[in-house]
C-alpha positions in Angstrom: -67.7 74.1 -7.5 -67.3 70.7 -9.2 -66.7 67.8 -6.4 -62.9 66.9 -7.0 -62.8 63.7 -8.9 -61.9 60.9 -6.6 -58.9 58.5 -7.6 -60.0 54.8 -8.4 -58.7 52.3 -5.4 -57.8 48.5 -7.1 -59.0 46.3 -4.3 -57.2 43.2 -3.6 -58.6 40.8 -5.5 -59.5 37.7 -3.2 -57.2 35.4 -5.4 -54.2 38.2 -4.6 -52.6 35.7 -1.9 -52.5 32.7 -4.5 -49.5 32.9 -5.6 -47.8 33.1 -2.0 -49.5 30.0 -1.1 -48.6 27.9 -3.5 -46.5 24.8 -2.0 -42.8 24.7 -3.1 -42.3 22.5 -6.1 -41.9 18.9 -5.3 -38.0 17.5 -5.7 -37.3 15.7 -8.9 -37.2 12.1 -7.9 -38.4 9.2 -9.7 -39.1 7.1 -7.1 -42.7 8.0 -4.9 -42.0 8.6 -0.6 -43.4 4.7 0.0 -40.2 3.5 -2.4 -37.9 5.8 -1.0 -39.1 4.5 2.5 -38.2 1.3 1.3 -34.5 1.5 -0.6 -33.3 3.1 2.5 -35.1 0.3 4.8 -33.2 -2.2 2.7 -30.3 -0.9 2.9 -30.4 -0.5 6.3 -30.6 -4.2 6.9 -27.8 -5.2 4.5 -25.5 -2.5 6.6 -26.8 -1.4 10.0 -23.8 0.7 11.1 -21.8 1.5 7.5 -18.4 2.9 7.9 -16.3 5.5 5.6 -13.3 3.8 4.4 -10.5 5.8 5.0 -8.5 5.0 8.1 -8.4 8.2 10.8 -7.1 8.1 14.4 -9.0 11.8 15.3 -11.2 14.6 13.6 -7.6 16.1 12.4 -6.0 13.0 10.6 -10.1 12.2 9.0 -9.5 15.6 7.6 -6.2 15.2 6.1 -7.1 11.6 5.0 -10.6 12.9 3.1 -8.2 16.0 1.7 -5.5 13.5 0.1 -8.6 11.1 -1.2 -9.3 13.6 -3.8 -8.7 11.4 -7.7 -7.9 8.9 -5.7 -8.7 5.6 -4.2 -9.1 5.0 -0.8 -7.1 1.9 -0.6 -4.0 4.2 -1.9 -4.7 6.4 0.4 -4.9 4.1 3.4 -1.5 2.7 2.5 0.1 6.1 2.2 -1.1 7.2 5.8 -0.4 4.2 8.0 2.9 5.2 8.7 2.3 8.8 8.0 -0.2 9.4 11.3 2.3 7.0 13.6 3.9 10.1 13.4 2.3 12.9 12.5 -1.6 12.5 14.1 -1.8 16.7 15.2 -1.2 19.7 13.3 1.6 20.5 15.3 3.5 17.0 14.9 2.2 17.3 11.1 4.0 20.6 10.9 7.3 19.2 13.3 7.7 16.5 10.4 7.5 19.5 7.7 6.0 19.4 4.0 9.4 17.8 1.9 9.0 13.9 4.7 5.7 14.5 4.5 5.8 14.3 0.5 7.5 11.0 0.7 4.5 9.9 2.7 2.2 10.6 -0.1 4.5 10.4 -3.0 2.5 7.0 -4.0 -0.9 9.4 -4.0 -2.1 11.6 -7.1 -1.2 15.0 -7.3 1.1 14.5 -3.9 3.1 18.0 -4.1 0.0 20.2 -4.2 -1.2 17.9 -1.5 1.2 18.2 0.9 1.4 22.3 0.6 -2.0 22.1 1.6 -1.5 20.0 4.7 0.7 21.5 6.4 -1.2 24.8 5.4 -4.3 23.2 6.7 -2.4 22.3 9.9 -0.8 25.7 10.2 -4.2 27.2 9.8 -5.4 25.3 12.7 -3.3 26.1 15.2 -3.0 29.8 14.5 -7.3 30.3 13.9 -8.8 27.2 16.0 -6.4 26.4 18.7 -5.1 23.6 17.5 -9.0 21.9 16.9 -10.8 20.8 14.0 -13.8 23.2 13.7 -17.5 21.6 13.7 -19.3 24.1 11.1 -18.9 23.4 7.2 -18.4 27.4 6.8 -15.6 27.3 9.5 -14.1 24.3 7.6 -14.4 25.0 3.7 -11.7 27.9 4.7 -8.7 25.1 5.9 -6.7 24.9 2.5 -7.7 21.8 0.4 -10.6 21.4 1.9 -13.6 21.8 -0.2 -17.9 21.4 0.2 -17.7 17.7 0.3 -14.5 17.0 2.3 -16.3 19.1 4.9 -19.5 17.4 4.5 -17.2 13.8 4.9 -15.4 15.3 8.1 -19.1 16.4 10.0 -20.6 13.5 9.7 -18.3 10.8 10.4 -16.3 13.0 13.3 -18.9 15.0 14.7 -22.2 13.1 13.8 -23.8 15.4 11.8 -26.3 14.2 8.7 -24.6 15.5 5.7 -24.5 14.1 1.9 -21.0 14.7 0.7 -21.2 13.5 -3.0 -18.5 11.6 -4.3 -18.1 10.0 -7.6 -20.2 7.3 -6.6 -23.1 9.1 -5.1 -23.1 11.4 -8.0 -23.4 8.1 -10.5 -26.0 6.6 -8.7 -28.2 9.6 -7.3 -28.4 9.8 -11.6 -28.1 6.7 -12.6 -31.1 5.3 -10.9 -33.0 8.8 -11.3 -33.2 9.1 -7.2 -32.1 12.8 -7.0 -30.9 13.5 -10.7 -28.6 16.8 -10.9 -25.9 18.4 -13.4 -23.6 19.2 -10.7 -22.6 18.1 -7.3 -24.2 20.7 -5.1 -27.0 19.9 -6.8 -27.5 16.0 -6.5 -26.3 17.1 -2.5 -29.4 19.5 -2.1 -32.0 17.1 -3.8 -30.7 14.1 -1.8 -31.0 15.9 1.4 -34.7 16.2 0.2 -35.7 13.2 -0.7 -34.2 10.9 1.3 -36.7 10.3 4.5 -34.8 12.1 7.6 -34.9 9.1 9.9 -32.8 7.3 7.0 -30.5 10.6 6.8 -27.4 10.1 8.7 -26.2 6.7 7.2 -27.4 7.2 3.7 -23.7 8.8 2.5 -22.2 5.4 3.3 -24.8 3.1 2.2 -24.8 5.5 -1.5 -21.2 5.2 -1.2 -21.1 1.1 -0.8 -23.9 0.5 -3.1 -21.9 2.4 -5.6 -18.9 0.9 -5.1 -19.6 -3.0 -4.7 -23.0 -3.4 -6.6 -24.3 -0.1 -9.1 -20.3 0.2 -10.2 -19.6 2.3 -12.6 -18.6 0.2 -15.9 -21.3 -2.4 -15.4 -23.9 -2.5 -12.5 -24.5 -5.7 -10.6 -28.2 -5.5 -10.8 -28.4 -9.1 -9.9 -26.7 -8.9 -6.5 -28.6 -5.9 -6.0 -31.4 -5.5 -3.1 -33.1 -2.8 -4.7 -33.8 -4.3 -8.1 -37.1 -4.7 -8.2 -37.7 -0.7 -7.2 -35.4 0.5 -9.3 -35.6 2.9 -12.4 -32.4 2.8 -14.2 -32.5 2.6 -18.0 -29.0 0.5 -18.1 -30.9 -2.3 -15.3 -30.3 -5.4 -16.5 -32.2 -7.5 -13.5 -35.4 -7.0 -11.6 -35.1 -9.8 -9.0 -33.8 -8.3 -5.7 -31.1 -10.0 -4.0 -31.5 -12.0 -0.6 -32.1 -9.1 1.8 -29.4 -10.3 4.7 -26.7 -8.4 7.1 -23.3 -8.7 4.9 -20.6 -9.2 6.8 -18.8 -6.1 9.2 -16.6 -4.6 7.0 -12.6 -4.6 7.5 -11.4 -1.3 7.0 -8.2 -0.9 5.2 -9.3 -3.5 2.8 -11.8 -1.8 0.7 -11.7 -3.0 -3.3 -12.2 0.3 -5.2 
């Protein structure tokens, strides 16, 4: 009897595992680790403990603050909420004073109707699902009405500590502007930020991509001479390579920002 015919094996080929072991593609940035290194070191120096902006008493009124700064400025909203969290500074005092006082708190701030539905949501939300508590997870917070990625991102680091990159319209201009983490959409510029940015540089770098935007790399003309990083950086519209004197500025007074 014929021997059966025996069916062909395909070995693995000893370039099978090449493909797995490639490294993950390197985060589009124009700027080498050494220069990255540096812009953050710099910036560091001209603002060793930057601040967010908005005034807040406690986790709750940073969240309602950060929820009413959407399309619009943070000086506005400062004004608005002086008197506002005398008053109301819980969800259950925000819910006591009720949404039509608390729309003539905010009637001075952009889209202020919508606004206040979603405070006293957000407040009514807390009390009946946390206890009364801001939550500290961004999955936890994303679900409290009006509250979306980066208002979450804004309320972890600056109440609980957390390194997060909430992109605002500033971040988002300069992260493409100067080609640091260049991205279509916000999520986007967040995830390559978070990338490229050296970790021990992490935690303060939303407020010092915030400032830079807002008092130097502004957004109708850049201030490239006053700038520190001038020299390092890659922006087609720089007019200036000459960094500026690399010194402390001044603390900042809160409640006096110039959008």
């Amino acid at each position: 009897m014929a021997n059966p015919k025996l069916k062909s094996v395909t070995r693995p080929s000893q370039n099978s595992n090449v493909i797995a072991r490639r490294k993950p593609a390197a985060v589009k940035t124009a700027y080498s680790l050494a220069e990255r290194e540096e812009i953050f070191r710099r910036f560091s120096v001209q603002r060793p403990e930057p601040r967010g902006e908005l005034e807040h008493t406690n986790p709750f009124t940073l969240v309602v603050a950060v929820a009413l700064s959407a399309q619009a400025t943070d000086v506005g909203v400062n004004k608005a909420t002086r008197a506002l969290f005398q008053i109301a500074d819980t969800p259950e005092k925000m819910l006591d004073l009720g949404e039509e006082r608390l729309r003539d708190h905010i009637r001075t701030i952009g889209l202020y109707r919508n606004k206040a539905k979603n405070v006293i949501a957000l407040s009514q939300m807390l009390i009946d699902d946390f206890a009364g508590k801001v939550p500290e997870t961004r999955d936890e917070l994303v679900k409290l009405p009006g509250v979306g990625r980066k208002t979450a991102n804004v309320v972890l680091s600056m109440a609980f500590g957390q390194a997060t990159m909430a992109v605002d319209t500033h971040i988002f201009r300069i992260a493409n502007r100067i080609k640091l983490a260049p991205g279509k959409t916000p999520d986007e510029v967040e995830a390559r930020l978070m990338k490229v940015i050296p970790q021990h540089y992490l935690y303060h770098a939303h407020h010092w991509l915030i400032l830079h935007g807002r008092y130097t790399c502004k957004a109708r003309r850049p201030e490239c001479e006053r700038c520190v990083i001038a020299d390092l950086c890659k922006s087609p519209e720089k007019s200036w390579d000459v960094p500026a004197p690399l010194v402390e500025l001044p603390p900042q007074v809160i409640g006096e920002a110039v959008e």
